[in-house]
C-alpha positions as CSV (number, residue, x, y, z in Angstrom):
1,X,0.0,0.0,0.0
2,X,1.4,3.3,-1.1
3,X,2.0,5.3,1.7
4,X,0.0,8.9,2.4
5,X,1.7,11.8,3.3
6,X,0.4,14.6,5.0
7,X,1.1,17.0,2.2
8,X,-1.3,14.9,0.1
9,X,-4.5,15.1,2.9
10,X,-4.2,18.7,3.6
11,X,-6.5,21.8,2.5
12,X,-6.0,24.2,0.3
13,X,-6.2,26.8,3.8
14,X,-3.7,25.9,6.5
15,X,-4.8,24.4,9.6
16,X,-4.2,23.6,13.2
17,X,-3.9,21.1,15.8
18,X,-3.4,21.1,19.4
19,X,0.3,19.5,20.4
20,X,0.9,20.5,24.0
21,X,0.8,16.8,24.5
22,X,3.4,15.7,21.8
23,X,5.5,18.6,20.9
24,X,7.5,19.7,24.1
25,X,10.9,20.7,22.5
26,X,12.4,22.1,19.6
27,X,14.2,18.7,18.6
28,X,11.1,16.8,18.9
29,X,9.9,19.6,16.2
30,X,12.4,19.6,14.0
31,X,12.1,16.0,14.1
32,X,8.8,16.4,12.8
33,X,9.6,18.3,10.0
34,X,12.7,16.3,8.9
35,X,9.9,13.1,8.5
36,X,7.6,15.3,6.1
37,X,10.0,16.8,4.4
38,X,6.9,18.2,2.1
39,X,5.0,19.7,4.3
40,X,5.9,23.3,6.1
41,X,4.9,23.7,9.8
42,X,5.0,26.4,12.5
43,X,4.6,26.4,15.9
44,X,2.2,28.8,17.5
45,X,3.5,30.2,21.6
46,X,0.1,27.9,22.6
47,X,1.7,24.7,21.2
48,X,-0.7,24.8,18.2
49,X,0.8,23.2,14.8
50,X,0.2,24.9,12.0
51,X,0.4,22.6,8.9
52,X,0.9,25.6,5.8
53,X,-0.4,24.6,2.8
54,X,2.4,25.1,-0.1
55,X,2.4,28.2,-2.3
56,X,1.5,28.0,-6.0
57,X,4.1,28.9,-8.7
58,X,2.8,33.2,-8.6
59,X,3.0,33.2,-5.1
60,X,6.4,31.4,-5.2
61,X,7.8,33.6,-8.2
62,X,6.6,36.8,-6.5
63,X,8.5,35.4,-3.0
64,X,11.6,34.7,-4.7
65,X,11.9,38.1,-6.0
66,X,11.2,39.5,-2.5
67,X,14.3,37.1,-0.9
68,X,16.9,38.0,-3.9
69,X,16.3,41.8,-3.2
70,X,16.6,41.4,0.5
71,X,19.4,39.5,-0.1
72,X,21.1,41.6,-2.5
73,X,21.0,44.6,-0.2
74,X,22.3,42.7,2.4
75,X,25.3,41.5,0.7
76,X,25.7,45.0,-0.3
77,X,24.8,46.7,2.7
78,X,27.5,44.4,5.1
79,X,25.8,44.8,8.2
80,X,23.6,41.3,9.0
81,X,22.5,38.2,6.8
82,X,19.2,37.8,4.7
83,X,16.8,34.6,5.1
84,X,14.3,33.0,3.3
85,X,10.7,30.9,4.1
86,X,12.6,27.6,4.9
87,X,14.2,29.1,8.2
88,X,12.6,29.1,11.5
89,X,13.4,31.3,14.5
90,X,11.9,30.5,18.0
91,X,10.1,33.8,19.4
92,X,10.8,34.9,22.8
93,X,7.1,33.9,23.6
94,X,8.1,30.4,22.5
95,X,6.6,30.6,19.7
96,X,8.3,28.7,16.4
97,X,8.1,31.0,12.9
98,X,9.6,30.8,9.4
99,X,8.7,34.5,7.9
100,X,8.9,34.3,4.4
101,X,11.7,36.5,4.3
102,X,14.0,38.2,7.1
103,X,17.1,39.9,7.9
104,X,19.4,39.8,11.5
105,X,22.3,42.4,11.9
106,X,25.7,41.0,12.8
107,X,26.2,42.4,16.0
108,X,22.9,40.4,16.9
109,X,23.5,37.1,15.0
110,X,27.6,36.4,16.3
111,X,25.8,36.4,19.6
112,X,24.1,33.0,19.0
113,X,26.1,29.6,19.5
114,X,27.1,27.3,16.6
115,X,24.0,24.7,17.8
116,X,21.8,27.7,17.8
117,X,22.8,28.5,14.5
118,X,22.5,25.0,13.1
119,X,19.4,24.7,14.8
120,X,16.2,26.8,15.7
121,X,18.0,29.9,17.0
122,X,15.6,31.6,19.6
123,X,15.6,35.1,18.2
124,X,13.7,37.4,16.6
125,X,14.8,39.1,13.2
126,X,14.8,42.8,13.6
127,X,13.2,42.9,9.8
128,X,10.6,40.3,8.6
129,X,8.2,40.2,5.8
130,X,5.0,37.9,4.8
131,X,3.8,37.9,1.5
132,X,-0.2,37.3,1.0
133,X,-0.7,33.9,-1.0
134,X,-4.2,33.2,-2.5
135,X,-4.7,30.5,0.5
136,X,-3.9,32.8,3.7
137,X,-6.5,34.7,5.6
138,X,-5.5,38.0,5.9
139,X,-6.6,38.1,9.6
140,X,-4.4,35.4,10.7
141,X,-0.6,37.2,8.7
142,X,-1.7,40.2,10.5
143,X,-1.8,38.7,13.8
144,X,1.2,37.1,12.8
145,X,2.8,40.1,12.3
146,X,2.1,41.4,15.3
147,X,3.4,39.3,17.0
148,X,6.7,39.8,15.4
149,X,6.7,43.3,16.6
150,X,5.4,41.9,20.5
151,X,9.1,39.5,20.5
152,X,11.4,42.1,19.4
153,X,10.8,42.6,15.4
154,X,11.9,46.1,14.7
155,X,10.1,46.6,11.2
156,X,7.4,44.0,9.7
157,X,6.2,44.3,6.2
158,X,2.4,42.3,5.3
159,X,2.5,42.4,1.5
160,X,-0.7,41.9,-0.1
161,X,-1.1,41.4,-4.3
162,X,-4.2,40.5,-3.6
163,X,-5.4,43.8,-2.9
164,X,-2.5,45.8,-4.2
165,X,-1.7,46.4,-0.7
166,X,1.1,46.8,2.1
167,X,1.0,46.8,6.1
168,X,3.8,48.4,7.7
169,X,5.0,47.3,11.4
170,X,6.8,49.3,13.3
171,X,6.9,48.6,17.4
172,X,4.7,51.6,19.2
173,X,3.5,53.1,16.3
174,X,0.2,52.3,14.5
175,X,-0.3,50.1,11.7
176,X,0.9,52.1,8.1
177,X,-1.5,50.7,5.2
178,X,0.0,51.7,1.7
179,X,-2.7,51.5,-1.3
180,X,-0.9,50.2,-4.5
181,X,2.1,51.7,-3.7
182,X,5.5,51.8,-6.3
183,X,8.2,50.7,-3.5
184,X,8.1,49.9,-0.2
185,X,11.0,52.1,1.9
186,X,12.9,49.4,4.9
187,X,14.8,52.9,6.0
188,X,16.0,53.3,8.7
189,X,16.2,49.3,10.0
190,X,17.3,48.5,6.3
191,X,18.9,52.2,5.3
192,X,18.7,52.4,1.3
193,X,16.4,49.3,1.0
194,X,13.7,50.3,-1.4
195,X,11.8,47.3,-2.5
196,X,9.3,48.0,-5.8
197,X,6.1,46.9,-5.0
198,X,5.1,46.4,-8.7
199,X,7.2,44.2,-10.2
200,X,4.5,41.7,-7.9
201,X,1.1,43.9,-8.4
202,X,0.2,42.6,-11.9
């Protein structure tokens, strides 16, 4: 009998399930995820899994241009290291999250270990970003990314093609909504950073 994975049973929507009972560390987590190696996770601070569905090729196209500029600036720019969606960082609230793209300054990064580093290092990236697919609820990113800004995020961006729109994050301040906007400025937590909205709002 051929055997089912779970990235074959689950919706088009992500979903969640309670794991205080099974999931108590980060190995046992990671160990999860190295078993379905086709199916993303996160971990919610209330020991919910959330099993995210996988993006289609636009959503995945528009994403990959997000991480090269990111990670162009940052090669440029010399002062921390991009990420992409595959890495996870554990919030302060405990808390596991994989933003779809992210940057960490040097000064902050050289102060993890080499296990945290090769693991799931529990920090929060001063910059992260999470670009609206087709199957997310809208409510849900922007809880997300507020939560970001709760653990220590110092500038969040929600991108939305969907509606043309973007959600700025910035810790004390209120919520910036940009209609269709032509760039998005990261100054000053990325200085010179300008990333143009429109080559994703088709």
């Amino acid at each position: 009998m051929a055997r089912t994975r779970i990235a074959d049973t689950i919706p088009l929507v992500g979903f969640k399930l309670n794991v205080q009972r099974v999931i108590v560390d980060e190995e046992q987590f990671l160990n999860l995820c190295n078993d379905n190696p086709d199916t993303k996770f996160e971990l919610t601070a209330r020991k919910e899994l959330v099993i995210v569905p996988p993006a289609n090729p636009e959503t995945g196209h528009q994403n990959a241009g997000l991480i090269a500029r990111l990670y162009l600036w940052a090669e440029k720019n010399g002062r921390g290291r991009s990420f992409d969606s595959n890495t996870f960082f554990k919030l302060p609230n405990g808390a596991i999250r994989s933003p779809d793209t992210a940057w960490i300054s040097n000064k902050r990064y050289e102060t993890l270990t080499l296990a945290e580093r090769t693991g799931i290092p529990p920090i929060c990236p001063e910059f992260v970003a999470e670009l609206r697919s087709p199957n997310d609820r809208l409510h849900e990113l922007k809880a997300k990314m507020e939560e970001y800004i709760e653990n220590g995020a110092k500038l969040g961006w929600l991108i939305d093609p969907i509606r043309r729109r973007v959600y700025i994050y910035r810790p004390g301040e209120p919520v910036e909504q940009l209609d269709n906007p032509e760039y998005v400025d990261g100054s000053p937590v990325l200085p010179g950073f300008k990333f143009r909205t429109r080559e994703i709002f088709h």
